[in-house]
C-alpha positions in Angstrom: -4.8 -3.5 20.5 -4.5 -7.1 19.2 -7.6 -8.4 18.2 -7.4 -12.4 17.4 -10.0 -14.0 15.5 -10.1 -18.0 15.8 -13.2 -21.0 14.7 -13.1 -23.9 12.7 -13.6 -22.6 9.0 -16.9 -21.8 7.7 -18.1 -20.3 11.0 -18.4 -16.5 9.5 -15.0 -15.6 10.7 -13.6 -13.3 7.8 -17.2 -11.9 7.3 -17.0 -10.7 11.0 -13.4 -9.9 11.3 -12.7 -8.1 8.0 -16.0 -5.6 8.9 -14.4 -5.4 12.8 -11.1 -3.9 11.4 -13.0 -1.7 8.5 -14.5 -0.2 11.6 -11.6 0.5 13.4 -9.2 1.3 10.5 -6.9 -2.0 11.8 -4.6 -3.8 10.3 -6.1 -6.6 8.6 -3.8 -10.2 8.7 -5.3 -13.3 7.4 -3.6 -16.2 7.9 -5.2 -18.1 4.8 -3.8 -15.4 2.5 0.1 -15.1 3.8 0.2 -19.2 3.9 -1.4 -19.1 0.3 1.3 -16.6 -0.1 3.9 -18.4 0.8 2.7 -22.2 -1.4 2.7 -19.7 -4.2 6.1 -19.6 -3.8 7.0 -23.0 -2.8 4.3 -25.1 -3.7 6.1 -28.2 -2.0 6.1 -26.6 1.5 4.8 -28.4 3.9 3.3 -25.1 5.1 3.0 -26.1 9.3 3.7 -23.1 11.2 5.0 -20.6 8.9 1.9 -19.0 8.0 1.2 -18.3 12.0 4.7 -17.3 12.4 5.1 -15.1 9.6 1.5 -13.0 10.6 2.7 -12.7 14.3 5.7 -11.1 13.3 3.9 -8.8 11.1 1.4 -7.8 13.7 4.1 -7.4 16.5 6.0 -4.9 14.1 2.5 -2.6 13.5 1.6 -2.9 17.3 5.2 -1.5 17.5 3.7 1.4 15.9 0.9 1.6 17.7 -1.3 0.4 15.3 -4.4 -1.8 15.7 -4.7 -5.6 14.3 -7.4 -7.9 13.8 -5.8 -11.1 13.0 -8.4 -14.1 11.2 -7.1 -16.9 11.5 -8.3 -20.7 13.1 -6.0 -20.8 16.0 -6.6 -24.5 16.7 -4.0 -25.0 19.1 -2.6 -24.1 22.5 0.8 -23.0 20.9 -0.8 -20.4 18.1 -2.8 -19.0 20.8 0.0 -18.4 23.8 2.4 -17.2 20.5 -0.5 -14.3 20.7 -0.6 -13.4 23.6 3.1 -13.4 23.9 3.1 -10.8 20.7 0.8 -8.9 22.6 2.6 -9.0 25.9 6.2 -8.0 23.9 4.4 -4.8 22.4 2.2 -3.7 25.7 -0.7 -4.6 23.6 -4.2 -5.0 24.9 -5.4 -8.6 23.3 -8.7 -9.6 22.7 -9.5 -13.4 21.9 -12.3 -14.1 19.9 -13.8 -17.3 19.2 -16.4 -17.3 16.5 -18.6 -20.9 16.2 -21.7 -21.8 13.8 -24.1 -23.7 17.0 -26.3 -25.5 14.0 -24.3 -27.9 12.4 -26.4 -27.7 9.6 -26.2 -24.2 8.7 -22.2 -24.4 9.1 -21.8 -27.7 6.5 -23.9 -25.9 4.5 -21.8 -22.3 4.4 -18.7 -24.8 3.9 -20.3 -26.3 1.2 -21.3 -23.4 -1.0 -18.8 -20.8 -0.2 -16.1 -19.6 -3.0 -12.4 -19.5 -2.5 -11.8 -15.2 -2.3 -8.0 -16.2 -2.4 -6.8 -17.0 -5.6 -5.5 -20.6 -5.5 -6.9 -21.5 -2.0 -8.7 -24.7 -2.4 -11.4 -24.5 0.6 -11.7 -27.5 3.2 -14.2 -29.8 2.5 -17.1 -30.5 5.4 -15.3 -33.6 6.3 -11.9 -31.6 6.4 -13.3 -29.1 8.7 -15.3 -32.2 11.1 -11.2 -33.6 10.9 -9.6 -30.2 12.2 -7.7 -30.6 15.0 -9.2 -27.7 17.2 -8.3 -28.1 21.1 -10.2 -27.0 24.0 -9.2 -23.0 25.3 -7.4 -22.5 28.4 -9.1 -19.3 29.2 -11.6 -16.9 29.0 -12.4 -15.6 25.7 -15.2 -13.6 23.8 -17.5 -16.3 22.3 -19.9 -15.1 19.2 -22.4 -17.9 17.9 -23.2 -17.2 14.2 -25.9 -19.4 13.9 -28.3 -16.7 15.1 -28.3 -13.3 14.6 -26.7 -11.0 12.0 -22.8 -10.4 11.0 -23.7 -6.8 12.1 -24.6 -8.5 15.5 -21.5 -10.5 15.8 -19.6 -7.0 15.0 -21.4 -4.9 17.1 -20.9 -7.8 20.3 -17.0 -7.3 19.7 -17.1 -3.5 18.7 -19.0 -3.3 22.2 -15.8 -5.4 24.0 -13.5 -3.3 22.2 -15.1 -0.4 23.8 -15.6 -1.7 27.1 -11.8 -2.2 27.9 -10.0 0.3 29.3 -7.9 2.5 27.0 -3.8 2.2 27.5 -1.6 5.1 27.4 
């Protein structure tokens, strides 16, 4: 199973996403840390894509092995979201597409502006940064948890409870 976080930062998408695959003893990618990853290296990249394409190929290989991944990542565009999906459909992988939003606009500037960088050398977005993010409209159905109310336990129990609803593969 492929389990694809995506939300405009400061929506509670790590919170709910690192607890989801805790529960189910996932892999855990995070696309912040691998691009942070890869700027520690090269701190001239112009990072674009390679932080996407390098996570996709590590989540194909351990859905190869039949392990479960919970990817957290913003997935802004129509191109990071169909590269999903085709990792899922090149490993037989059920994929679940979650988007994770903050409805009070007030509650999510202020989680952007007092949360703490948990990667060391990520510089967090600023509210205006995250207002600017190109985030495109989805093309299709998706699970859509609202953390402006309720509990991260909530929001991890609404996708546990998906998970759980889908048939199992074979």
């Amino acid at each position: 199973m492929l389990i694809v976080f995506a939300g405009l930062p400061g929506t509670g998408k790590t919170t709910v996403s690192r607890a989801v695959a805790g529960e189910l003893d996932a892999v855990y990618l995070r696309v912040d840390t691998i691009e942070q990853a890869i700027i520690g290296v090269c701190p001239t990249i112009d990072i674009g894509p390679a932080g996407y394409v390098v996570a996709n190929a590590i989540a194909e290989a351990n859905l190869k092995l039949g392990r479960c991944v919970v990817v957290d990542c913003v997935n802004p565009v129509f191109e990071s979201r169909l590269a999903w999906r085709e990792v899922a459909g090149r490993t037989s992988a059920r994929l679940i597409e979650i988007e994770i939003i903050c409805s009070d606009r007030l509650e999510h500037r202020r989680r952007v502006a007092t949360r703490e960088a948990d990667i060391p050398g990520h510089t967090l977005p600023s509210w205006e940064a995250v207002v600017a993010h190109r985030y495109e409209e989805w093309d299709r159905p998706r699970l859509i948890i609202d953390t402006a109310s309720g509990s991260p336990a909530s929001a991890v129990a609404a996708v546990l409870a998906e998970v759980s609803s889908l048939p199992h593969q074979l």
